[in-house]
N, CA, C and O atoms as CSV, one atom per row, in Angstrom:
chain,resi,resn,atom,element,x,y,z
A,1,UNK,N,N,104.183,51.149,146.646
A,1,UNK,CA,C,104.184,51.760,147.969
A,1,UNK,C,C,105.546,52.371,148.292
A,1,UNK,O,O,105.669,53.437,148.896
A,2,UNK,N,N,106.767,51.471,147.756
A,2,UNK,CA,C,107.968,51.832,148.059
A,2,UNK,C,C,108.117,53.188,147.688
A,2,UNK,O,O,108.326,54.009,148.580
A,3,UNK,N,N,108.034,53.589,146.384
A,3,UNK,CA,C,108.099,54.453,145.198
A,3,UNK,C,C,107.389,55.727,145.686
A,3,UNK,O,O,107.723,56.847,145.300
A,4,UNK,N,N,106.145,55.438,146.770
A,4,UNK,CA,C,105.209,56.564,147.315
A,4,UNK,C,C,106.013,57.212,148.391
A,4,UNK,O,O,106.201,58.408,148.614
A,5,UNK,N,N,106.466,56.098,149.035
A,5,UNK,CA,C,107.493,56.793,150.434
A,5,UNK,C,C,108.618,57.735,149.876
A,5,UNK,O,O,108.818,58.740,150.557
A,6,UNK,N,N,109.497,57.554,148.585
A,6,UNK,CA,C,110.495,58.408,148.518
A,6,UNK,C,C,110.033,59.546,147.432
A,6,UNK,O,O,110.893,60.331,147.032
A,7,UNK,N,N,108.795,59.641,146.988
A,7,UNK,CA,C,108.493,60.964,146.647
A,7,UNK,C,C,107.689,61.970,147.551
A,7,UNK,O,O,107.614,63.183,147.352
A,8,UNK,N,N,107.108,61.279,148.563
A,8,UNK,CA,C,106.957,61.881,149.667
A,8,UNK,C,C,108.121,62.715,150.239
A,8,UNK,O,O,108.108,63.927,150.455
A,9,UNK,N,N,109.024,61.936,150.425
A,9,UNK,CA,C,110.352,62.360,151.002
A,9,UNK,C,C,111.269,63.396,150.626
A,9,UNK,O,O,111.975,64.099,151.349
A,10,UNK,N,N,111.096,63.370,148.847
A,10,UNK,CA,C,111.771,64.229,148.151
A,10,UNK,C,C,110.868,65.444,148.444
A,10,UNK,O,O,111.446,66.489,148.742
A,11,UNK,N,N,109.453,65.436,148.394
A,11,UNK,CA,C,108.595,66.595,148.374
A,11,UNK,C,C,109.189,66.876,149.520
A,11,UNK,O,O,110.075,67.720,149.385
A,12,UNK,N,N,109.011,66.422,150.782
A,12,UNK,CA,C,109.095,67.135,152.056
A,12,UNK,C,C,110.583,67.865,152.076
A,12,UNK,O,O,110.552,68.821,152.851
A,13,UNK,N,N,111.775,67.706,151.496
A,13,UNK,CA,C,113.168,67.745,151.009
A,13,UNK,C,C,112.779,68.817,150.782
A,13,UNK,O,O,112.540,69.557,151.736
A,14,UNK,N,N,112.610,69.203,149.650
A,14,UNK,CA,C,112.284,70.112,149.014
A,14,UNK,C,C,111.722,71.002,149.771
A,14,UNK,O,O,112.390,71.929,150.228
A,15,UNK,N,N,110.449,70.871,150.019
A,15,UNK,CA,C,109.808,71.885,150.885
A,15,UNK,C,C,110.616,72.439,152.438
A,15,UNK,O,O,110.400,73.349,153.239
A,16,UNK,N,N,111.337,71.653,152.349
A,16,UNK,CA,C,112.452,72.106,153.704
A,16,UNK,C,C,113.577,73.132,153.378
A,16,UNK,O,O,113.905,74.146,153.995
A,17,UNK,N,N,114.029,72.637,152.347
A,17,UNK,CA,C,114.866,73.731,151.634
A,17,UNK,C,C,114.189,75.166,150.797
A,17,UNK,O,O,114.761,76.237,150.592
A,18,UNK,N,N,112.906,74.796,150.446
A,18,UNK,CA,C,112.575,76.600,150.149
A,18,UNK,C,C,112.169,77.202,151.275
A,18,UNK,O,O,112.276,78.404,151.518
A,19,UNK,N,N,111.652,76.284,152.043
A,19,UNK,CA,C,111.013,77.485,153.531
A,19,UNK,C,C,112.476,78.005,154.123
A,19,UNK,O,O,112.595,79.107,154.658
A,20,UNK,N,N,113.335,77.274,153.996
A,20,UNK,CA,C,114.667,77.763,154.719
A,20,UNK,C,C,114.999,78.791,154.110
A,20,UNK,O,O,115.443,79.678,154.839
A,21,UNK,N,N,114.930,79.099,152.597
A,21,UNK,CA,C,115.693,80.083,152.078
A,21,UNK,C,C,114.794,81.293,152.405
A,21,UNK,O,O,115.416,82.341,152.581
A,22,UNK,N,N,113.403,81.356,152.527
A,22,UNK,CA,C,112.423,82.259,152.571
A,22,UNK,C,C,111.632,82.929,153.585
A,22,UNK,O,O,110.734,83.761,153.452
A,23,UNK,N,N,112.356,82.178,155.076
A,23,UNK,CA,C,111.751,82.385,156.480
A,23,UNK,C,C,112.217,83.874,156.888
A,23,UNK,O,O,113.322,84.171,157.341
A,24,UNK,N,N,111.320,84.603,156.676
A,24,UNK,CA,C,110.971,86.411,157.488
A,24,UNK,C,C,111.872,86.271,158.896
A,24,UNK,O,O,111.674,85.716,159.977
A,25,UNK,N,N,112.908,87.022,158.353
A,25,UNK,CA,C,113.671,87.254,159.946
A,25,UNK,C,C,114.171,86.274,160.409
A,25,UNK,O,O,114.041,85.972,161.595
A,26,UNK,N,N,114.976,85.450,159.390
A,26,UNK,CA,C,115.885,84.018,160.032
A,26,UNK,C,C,117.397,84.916,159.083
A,26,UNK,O,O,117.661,85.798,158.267
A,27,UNK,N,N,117.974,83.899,159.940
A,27,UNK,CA,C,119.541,84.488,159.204
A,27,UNK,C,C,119.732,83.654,157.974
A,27,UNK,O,O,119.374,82.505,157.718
A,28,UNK,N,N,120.523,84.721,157.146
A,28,UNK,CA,C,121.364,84.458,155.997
A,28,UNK,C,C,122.941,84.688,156.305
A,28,UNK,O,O,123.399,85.562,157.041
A,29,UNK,N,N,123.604,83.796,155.644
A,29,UNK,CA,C,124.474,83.684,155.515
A,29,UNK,C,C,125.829,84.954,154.367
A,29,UNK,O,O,125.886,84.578,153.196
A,30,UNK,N,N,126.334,85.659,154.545
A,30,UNK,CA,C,126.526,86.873,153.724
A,30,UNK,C,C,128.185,86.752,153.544
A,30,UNK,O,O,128.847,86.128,154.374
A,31,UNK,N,N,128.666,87.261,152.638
A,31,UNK,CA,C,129.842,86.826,152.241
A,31,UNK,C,C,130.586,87.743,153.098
A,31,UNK,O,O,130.020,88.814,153.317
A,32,UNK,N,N,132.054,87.507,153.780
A,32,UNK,CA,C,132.806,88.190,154.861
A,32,UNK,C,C,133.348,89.622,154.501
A,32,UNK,O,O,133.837,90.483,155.232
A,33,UNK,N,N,133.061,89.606,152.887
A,33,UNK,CA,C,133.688,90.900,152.295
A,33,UNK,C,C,132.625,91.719,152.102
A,33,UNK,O,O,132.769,92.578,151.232
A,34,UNK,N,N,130.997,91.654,153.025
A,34,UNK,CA,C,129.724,92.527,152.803
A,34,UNK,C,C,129.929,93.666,152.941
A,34,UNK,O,O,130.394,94.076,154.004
A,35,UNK,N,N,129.590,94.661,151.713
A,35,UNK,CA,C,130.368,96.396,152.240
A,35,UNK,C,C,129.415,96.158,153.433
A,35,UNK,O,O,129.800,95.690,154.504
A,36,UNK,N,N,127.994,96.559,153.134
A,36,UNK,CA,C,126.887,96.371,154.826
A,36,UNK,C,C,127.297,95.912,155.845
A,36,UNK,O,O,126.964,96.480,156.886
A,37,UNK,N,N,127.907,95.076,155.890
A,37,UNK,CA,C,128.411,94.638,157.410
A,37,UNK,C,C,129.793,95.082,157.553
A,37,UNK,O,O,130.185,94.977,158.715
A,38,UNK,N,N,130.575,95.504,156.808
A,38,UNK,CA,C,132.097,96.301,156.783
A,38,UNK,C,C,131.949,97.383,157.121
A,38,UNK,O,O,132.946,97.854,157.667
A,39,UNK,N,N,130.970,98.139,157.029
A,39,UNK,CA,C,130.205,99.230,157.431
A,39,UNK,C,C,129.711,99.919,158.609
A,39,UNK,O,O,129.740,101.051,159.093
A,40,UNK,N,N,129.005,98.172,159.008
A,40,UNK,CA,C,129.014,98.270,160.289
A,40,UNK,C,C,129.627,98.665,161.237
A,40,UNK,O,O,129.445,99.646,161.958
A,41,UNK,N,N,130.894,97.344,161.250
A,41,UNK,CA,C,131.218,96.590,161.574
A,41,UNK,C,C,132.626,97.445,161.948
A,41,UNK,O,O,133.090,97.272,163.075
A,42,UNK,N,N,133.143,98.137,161.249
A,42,UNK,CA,C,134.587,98.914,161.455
A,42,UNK,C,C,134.406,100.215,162.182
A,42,UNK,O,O,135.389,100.703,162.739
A,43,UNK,N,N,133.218,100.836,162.232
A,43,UNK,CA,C,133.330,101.556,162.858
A,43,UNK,C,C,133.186,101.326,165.044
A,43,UNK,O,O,133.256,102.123,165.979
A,44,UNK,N,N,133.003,100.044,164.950
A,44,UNK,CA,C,132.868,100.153,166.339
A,44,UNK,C,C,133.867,99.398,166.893
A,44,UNK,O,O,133.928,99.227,168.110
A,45,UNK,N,N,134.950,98.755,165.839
A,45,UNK,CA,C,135.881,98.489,166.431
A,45,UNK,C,C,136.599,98.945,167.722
A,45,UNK,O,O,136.813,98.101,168.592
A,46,UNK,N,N,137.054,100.466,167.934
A,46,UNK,CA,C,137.491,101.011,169.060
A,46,UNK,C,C,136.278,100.657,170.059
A,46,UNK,O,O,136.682,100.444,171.202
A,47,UNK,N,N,135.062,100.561,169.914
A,47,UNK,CA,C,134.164,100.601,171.114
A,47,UNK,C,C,134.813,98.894,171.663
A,47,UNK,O,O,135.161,98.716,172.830
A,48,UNK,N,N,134.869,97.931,170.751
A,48,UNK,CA,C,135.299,96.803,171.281
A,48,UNK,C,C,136.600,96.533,171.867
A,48,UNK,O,O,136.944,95.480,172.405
A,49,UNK,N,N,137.433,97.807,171.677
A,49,UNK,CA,C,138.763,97.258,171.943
A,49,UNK,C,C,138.850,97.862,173.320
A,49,UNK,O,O,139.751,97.471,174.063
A,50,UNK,N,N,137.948,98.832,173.754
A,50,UNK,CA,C,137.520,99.241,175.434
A,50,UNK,C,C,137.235,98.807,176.103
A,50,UNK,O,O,137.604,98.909,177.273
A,51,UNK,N,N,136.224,97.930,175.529
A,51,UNK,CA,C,135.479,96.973,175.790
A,51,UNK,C,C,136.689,96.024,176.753
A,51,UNK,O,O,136.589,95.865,177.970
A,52,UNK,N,N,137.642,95.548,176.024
A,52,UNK,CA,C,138.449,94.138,176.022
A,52,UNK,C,C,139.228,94.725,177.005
A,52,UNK,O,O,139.622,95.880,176.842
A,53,UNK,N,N,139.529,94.047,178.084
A,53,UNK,CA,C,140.424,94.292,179.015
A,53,UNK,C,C,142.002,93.616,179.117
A,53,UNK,O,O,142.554,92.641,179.629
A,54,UNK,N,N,142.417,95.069,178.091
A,54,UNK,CA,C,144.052,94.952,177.579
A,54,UNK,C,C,144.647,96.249,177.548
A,54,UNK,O,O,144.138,97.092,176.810
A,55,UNK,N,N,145.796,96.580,178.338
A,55,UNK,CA,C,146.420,97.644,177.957
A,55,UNK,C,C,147.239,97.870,176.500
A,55,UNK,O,O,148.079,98.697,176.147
A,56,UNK,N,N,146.563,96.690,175.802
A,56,UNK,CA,C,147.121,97.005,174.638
A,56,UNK,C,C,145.941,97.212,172.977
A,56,UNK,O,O,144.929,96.604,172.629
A,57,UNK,N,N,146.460,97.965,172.555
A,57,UNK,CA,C,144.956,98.223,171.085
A,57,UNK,C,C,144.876,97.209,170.633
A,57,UNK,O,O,145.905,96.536,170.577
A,58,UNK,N,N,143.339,96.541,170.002
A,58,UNK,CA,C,143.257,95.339,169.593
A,58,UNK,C,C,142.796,95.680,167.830
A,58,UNK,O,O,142.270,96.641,167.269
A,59,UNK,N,N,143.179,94.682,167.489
A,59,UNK,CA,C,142.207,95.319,165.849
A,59,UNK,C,C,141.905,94.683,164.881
A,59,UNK,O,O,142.818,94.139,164.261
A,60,UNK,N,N,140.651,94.546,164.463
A,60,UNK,CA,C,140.001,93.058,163.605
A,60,UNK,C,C,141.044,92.793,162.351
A,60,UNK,O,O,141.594,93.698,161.725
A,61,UNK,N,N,141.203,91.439,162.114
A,61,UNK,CA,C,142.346,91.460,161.254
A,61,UNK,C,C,141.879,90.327,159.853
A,61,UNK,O,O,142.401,90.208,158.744
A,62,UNK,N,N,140.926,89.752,160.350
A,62,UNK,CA,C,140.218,88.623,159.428
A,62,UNK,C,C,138.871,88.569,159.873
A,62,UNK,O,O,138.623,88.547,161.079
A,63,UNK,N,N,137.703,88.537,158.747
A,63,UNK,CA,C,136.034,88.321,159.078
A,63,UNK,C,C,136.403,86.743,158.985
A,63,UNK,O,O,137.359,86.495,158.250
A,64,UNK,N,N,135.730,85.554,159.677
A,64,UNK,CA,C,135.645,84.073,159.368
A,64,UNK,C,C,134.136,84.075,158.989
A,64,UNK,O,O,133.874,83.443,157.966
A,65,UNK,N,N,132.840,84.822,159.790
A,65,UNK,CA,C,131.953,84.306,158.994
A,65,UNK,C,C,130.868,85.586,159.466
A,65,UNK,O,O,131.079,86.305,160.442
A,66,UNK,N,N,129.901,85.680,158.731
A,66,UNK,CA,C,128.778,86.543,158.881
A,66,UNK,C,C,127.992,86.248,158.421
A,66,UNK,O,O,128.093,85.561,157.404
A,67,UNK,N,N,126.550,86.691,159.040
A,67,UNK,CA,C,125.238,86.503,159.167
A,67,UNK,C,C,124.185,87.541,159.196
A,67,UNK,O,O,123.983,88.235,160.192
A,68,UNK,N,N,123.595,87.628,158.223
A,68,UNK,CA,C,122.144,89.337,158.478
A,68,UNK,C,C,121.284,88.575,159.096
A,68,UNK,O,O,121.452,87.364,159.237
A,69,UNK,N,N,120.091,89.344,159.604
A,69,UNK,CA,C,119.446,89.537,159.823
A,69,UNK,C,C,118.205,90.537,159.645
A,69,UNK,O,O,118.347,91.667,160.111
A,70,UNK,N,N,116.969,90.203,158.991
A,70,UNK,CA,C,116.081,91.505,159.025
A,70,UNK,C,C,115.105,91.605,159.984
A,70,UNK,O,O,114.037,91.001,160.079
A,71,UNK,N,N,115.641,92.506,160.735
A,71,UNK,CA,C,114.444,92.989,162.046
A,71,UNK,C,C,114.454,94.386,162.572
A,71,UNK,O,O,115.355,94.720,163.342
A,72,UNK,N,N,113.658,95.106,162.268
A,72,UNK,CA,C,113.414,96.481,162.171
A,72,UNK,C,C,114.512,97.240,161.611
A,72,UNK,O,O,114.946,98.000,162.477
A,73,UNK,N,N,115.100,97.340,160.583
A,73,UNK,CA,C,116.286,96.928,160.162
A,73,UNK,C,C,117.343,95.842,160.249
A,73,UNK,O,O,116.902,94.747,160.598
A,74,UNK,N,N,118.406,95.900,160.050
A,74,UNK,CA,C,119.700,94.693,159.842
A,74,UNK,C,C,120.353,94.480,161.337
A,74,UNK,O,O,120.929,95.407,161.907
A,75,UNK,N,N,120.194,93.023,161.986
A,75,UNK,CA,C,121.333,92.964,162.512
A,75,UNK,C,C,122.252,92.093,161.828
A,75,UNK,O,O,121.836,91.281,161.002
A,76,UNK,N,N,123.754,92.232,162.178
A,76,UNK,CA,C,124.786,91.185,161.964
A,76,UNK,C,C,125.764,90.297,162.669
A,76,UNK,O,O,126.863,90.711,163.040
A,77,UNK,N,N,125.432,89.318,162.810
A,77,UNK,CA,C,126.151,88.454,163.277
A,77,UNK,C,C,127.583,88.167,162.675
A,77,UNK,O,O,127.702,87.643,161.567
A,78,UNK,N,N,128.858,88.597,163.589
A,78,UNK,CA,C,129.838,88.469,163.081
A,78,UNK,C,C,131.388,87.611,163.805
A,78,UNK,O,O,132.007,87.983,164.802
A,79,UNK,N,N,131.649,86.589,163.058
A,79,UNK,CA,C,132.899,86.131,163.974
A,79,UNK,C,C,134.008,86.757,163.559
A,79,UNK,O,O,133.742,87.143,162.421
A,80,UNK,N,N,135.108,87.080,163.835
A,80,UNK,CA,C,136.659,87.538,163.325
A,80,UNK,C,C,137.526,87.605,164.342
A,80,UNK,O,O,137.297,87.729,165.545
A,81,UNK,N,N,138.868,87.483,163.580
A,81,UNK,CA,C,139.752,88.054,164.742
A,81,UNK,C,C,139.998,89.043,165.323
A,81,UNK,O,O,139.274,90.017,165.115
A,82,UNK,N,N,140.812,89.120,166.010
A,82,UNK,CA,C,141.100,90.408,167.001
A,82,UNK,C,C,142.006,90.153,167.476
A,82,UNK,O,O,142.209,89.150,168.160
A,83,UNK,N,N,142.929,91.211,167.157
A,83,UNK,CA,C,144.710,91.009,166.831
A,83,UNK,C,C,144.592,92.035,167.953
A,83,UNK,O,O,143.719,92.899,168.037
A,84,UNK,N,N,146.022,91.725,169.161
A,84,UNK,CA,C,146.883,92.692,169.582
A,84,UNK,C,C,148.063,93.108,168.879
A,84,UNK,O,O,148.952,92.443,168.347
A,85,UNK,N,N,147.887,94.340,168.986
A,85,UNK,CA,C,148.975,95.314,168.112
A,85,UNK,C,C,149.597,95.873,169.003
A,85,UNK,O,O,148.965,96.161,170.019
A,86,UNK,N,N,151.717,96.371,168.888
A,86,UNK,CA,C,152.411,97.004,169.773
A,86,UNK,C,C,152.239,98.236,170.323
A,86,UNK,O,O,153.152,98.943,170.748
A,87,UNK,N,N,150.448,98.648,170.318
A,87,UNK,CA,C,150.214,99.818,170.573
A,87,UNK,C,C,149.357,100.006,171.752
A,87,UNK,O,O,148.207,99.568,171.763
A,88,UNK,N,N,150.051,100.863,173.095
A,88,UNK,CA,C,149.128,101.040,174.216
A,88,UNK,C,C,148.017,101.957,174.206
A,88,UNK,O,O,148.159,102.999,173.566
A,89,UNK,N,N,146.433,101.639,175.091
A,89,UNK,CA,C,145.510,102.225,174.570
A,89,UNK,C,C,146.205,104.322,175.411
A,89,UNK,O,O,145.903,105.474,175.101
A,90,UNK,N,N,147.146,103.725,176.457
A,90,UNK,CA,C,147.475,105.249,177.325
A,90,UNK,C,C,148.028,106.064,176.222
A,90,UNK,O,O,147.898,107.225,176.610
A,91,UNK,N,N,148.673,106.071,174.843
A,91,UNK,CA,C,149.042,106.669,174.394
A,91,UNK,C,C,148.674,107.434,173.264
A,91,UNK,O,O,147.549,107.055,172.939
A,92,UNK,N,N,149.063,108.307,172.521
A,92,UNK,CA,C,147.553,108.783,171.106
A,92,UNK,C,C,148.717,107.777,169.865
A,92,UNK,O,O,149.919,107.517,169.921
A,93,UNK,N,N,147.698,107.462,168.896
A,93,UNK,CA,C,148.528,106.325,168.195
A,93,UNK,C,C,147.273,106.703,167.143
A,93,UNK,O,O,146.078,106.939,167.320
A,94,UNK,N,N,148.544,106.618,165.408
A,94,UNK,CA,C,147.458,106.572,164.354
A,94,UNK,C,C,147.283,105.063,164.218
A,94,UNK,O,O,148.223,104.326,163.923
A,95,UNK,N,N,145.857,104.571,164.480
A,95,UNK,CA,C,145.533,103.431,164.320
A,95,UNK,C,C,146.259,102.501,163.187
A,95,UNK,O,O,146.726,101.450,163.626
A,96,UNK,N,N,146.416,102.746,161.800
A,96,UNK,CA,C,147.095,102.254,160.636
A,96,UNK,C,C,148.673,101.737,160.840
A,96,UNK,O,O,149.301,100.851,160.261
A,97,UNK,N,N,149.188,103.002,162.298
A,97,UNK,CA,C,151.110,102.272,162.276
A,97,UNK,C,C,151.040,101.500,163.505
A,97,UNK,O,O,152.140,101.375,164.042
A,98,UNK,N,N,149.879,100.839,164.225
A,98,UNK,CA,C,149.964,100.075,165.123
A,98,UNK,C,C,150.431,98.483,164.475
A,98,UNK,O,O,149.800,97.586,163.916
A,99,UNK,N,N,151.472,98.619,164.766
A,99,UNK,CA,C,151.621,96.727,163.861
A,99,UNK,C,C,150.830,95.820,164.705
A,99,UNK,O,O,150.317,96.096,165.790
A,100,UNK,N,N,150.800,94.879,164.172
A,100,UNK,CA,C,149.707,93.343,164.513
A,100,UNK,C,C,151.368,92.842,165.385
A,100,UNK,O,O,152.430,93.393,165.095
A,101,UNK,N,N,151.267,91.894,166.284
A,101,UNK,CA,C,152.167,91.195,167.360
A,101,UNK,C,C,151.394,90.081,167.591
A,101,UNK,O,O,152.262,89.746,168.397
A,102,UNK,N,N,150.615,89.209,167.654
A,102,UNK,CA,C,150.321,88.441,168.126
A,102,UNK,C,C,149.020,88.204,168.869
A,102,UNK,O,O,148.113,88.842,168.335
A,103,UNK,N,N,148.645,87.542,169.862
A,103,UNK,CA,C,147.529,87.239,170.960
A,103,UNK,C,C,146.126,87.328,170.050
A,103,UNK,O,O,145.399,88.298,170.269
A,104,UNK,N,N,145.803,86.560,169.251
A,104,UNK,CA,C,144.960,86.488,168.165
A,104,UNK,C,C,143.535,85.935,169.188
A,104,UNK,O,O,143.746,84.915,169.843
A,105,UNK,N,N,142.553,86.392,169.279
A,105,UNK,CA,C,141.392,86.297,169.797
A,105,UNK,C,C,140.129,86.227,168.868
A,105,UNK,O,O,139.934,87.179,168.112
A,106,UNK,N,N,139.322,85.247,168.869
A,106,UNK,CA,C,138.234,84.773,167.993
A,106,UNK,C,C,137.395,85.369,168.604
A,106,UNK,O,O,137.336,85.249,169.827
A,107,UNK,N,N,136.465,86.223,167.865
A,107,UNK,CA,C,135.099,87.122,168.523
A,107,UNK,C,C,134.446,86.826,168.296
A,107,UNK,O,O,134.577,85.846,167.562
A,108,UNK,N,N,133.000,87.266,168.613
A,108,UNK,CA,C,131.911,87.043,167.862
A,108,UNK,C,C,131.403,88.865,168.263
A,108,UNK,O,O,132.145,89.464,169.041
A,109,UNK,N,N,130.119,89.644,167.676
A,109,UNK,CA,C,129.489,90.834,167.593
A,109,UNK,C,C,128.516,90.669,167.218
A,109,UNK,O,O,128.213,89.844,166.356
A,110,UNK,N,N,127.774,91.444,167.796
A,110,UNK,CA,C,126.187,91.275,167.278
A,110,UNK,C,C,125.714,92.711,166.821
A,110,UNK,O,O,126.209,93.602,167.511
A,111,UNK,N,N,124.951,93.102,165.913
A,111,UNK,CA,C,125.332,94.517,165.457
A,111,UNK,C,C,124.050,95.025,165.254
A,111,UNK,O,O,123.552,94.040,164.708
A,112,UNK,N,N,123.156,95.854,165.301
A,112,UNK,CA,C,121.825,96.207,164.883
A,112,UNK,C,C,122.120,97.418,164.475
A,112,UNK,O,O,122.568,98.289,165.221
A,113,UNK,N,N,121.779,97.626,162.675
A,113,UNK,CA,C,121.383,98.797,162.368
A,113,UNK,C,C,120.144,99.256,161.711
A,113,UNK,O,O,119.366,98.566,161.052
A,114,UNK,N,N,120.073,100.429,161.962
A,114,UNK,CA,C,118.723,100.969,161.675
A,114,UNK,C,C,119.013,102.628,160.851
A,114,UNK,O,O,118.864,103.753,161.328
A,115,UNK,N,N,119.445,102.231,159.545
A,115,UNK,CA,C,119.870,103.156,158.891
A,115,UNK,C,C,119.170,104.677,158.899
A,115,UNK,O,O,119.852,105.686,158.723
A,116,UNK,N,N,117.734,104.717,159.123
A,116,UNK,CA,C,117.103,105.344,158.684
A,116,UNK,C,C,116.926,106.003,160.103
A,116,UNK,O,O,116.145,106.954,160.125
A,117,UNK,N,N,117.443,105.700,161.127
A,117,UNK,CA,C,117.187,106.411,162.149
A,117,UNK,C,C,119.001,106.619,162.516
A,117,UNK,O,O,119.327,106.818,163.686
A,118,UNK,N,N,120.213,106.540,161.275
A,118,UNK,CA,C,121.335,106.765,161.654
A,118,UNK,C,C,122.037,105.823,163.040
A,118,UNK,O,O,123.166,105.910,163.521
A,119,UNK,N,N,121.033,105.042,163.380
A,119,UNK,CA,C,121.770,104.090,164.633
A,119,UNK,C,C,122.360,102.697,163.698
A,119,UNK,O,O,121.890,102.061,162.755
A,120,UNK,N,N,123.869,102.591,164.650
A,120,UNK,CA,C,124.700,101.445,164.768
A,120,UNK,C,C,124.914,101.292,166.174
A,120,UNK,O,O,125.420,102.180,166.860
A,121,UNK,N,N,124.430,99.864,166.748
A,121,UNK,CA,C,124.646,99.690,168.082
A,121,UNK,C,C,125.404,98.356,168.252
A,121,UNK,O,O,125.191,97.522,167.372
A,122,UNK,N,N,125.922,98.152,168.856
A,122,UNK,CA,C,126.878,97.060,169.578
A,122,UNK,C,C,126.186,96.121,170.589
A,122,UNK,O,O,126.546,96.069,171.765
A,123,UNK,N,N,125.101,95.325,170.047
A,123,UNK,CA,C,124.548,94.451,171.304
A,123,UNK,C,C,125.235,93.604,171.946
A,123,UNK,O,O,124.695,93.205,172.978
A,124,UNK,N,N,126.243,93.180,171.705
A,124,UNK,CA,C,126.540,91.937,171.904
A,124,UNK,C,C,128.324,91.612,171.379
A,124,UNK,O,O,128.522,91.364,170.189
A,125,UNK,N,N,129.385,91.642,172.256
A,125,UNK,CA,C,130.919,91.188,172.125
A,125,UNK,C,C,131.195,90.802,172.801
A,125,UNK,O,O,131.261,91.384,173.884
A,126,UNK,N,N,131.701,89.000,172.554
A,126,UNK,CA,C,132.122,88.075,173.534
A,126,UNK,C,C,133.368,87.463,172.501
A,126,UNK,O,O,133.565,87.580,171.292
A,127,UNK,N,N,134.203,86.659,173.753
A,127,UNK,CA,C,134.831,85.338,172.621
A,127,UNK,C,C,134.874,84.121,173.703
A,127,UNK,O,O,134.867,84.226,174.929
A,128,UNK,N,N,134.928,82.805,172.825
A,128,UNK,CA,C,135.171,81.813,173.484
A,128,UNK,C,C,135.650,81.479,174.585
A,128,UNK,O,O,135.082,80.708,175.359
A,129,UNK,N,N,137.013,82.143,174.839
A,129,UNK,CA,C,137.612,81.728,175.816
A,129,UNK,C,C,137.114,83.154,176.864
A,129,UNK,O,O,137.242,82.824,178.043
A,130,UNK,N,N,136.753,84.166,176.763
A,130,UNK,CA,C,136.704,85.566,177.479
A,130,UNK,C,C,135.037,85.288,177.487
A,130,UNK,O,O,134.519,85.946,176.585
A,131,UNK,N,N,134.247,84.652,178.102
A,131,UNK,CA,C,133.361,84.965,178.017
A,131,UNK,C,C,132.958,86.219,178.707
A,131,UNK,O,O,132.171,86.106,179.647
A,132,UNK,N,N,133.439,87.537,178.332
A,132,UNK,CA,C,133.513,88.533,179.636
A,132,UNK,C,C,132.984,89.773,179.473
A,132,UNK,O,O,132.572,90.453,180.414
A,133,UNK,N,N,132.966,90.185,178.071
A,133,UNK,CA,C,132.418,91.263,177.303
A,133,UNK,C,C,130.909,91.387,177.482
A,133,UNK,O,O,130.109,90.623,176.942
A,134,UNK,N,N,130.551,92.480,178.337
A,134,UNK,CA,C,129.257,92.959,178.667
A,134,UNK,C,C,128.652,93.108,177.622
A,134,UNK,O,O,129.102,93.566,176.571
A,135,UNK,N,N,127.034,92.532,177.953
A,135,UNK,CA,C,125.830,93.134,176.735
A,135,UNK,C,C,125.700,94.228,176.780
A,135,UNK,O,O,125.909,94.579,177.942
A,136,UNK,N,N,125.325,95.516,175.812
A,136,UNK,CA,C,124.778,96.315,176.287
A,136,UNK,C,C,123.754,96.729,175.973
A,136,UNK,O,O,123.619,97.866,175.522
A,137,UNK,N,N,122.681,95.802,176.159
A,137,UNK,CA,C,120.879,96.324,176.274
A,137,UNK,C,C,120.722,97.347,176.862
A,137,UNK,O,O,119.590,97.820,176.762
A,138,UNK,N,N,121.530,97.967,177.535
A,138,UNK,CA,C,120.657,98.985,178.565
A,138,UNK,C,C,120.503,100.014,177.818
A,138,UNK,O,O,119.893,100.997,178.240
């Protein structure tokens, strides 16, 4: 009887771990260096740094973790930093000689693309401590 309970257990084990890897439209886990989500993901940087209420340019400086998604195409779930650099947004500045200074901010982004219709949209930029960054469903 003993012997019945833990192959039960292992089966159900098991069966927990392939449905996980195989569930339609659950997240995966994707390595921080994904061209697909680098892709995304860099071009809307400036939309986020408008977003952030700083007179100073902000600019992703490390991915910590990412996540796809398949739903009518890709979204991505993304955490990283977000560095202030000695550069004000009032002035024209080549993004590349803005140095990094400090005020390091943990993000998160939520990203939906839909290649085939050329859309990258920005659903979703918040961070921990700022919970302040508007959705923009509309």
């Amino acid at each position: 009887m003993n012997s019945l309970a833990i192959i039960i257990c292992i089966l159900c084990c098991s069966l927990i771990f392939i449905a996980k890897a195989i569930i339609p439209g659950g997240l995966s886990r994707i390595p921080t260096n994904d061209i697909n989500m680098l892709l995304a993901l860099i071009p809307l940087e400036r939309e986020m740094d408008h977003r952030w209420n700083s007179p100073k340019i902000h600019r992703i400086v490390r991915i910590r973790r990412a996540y796809s998604q398949i739903v009518s195409g890709v979204k991505y779930y993304v955490v990283f930093d977000f560095h202030e650099t000695e550069c004000y947004k009032t002035e024209e500045w080549k993004l590349s000689s803005c140095r990094i200074i400090g005020n390091n901010h943990v993000c998160h982004a939520h990203i939906w693309v839909q290649a085939w219709k050329g859309k990258n949209k920005l659903l979703r930029f918040h961070n921990k401590i700022r919970a302040c960054l508007n959705e923009s469903h509309k």
